[in-house]
C-alpha positions as CSV (number, residue, x, y, z in Angstrom):
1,X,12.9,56.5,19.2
2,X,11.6,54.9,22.2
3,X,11.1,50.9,21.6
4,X,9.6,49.3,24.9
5,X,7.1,46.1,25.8
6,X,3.9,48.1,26.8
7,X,0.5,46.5,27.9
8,X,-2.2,45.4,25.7
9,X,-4.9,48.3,26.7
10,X,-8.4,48.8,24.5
11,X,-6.3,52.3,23.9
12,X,-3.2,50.5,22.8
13,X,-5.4,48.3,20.2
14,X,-7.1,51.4,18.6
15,X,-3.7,53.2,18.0
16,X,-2.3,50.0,16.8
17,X,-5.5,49.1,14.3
18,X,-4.3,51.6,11.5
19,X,-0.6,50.2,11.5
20,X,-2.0,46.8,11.6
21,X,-4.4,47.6,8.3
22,X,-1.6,48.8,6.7
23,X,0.6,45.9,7.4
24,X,-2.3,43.6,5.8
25,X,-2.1,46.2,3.1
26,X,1.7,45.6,2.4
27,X,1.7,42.3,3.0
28,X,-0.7,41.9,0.2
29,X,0.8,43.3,-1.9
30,X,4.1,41.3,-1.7
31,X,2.4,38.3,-1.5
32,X,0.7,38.6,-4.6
33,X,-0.1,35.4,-6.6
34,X,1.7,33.5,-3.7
35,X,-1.1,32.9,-1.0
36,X,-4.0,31.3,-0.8
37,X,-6.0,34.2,-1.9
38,X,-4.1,34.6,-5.3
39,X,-3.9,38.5,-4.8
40,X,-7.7,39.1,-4.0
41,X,-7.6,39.7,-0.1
42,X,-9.8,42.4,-0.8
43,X,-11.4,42.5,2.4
44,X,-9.7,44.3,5.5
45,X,-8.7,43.1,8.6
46,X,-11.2,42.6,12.0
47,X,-8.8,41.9,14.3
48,X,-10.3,39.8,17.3
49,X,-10.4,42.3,20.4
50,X,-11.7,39.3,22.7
51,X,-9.0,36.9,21.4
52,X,-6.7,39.8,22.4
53,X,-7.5,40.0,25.6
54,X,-7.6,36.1,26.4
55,X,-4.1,36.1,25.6
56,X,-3.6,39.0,28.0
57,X,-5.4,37.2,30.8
58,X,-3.3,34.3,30.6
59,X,-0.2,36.6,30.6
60,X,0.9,35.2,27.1
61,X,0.6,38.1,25.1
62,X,3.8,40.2,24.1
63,X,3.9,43.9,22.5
64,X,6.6,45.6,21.9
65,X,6.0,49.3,20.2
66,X,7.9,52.4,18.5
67,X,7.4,55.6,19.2
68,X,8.9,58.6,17.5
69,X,6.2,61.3,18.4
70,X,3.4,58.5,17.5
71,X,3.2,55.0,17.1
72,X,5.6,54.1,14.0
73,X,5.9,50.3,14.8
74,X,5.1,47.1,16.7
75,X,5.6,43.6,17.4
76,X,3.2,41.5,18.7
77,X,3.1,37.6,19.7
78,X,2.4,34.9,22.5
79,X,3.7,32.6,24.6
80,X,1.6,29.5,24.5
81,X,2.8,25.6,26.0
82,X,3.7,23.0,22.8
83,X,1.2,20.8,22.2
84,X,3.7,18.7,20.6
85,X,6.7,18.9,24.0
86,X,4.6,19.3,27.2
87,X,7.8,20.3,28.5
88,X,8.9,23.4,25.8
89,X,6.8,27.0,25.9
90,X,6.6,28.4,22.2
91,X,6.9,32.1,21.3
92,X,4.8,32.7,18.1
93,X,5.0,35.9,16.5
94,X,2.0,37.2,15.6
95,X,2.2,40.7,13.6
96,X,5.1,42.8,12.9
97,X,4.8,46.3,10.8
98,X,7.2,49.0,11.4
99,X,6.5,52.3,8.8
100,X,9.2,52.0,5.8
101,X,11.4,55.2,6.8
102,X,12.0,53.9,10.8
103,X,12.8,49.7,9.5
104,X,16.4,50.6,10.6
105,X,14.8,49.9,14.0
106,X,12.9,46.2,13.0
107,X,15.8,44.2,14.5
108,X,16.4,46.0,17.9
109,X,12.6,46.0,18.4
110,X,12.4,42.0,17.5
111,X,15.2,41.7,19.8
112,X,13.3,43.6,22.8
113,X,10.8,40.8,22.0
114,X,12.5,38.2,22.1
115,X,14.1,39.1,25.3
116,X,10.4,39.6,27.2
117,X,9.4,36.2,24.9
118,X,12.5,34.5,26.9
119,X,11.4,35.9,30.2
120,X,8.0,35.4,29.5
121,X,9.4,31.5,29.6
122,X,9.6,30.7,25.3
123,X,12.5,28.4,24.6
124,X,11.8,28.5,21.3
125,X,10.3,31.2,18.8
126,X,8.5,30.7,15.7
127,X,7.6,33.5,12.5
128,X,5.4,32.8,9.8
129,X,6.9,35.1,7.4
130,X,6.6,35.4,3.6
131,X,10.1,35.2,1.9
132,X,9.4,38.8,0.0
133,X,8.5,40.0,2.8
134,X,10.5,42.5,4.9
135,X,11.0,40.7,8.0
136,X,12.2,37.7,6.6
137,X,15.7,38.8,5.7
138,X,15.8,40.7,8.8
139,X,14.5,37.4,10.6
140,X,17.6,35.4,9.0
141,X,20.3,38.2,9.8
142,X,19.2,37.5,13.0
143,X,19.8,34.2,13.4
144,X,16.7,32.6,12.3
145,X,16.2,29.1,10.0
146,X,13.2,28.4,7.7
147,X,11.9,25.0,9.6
148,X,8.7,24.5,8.2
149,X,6.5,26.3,5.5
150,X,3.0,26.9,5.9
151,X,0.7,26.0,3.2
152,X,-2.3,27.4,2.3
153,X,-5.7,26.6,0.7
154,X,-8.6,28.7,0.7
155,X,-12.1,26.9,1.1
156,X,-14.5,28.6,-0.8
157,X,-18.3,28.1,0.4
């Protein structure tokens, strides 16, 4: 298993899109009744290729990826300046899906991103996670505290 930060490349993004529509999948799933959607997210994902590559301009963006002879994981997230401590940069993680038979590797790989999120200049990271999720007991092993929870409403037009 090879576990490394890699660039953000257009080839990168493609190889990364079906893990990433699988994540939405799962992540549907265990959400359920709990989000905003009420189980009906049945529409896929579009991630934002030019949003992407803003971030990777403004060297904030952070991918950390596991290979096993293909892609069988990432984490992704930024580094972006507090609006709220002009003196503290934020990590946010972004997206994290690693394929159910290599999640023994979820914490080293967090860890590898945390370490480029700390030299990338984060003091302080920050996960929105669902509590069925699979990351969040991972997350809390590792040393992480629920702070604040994000609540949702969906504005129907």
């Amino acid at each position: 298993m090879r576990i490394e930060v890699e660039p953000f490349t257009l080839e990168l993004f493609e190889e990364l899109l079906p893990l990433a529509r699988k994540c939405w999948q799962e992540s549907t799933d265990f959400k359920a009744e709990t989000c905003a959607f009420y189980g009906s997210r049945e529409f896929d994902i579009e991630p934002d290729l030019e949003q992407y590559r803003k971030l990777v301009d403004k060297k904030s963006l952070i991918v950390v990826t596991l290979r096993d002879e293909g892609l069988r994981g990432y984490v992704v997230g930024c580094v972006y300046q507090s609006a709220h401590h002009k003196k503290i940069k934020v990590g946010g993680g972004d997206s994290v899906y690693i394929e159910p038979e290599y999640r023994s590797y979820t914490g080293i790989a967090i860890s590898k991103w945390e370490k480029a999120m700390r030299e990338a200049g984060a003091e302080v990271i920050g996960w929105p996670v669902h509590f069925n999720g699979p990351v969040y007991e991972v997350l809390k092993a590792m040393g992480y505290v629920g702070d604040d929870i994000v609540m949702e409403k969906r504005l129907c037009a």
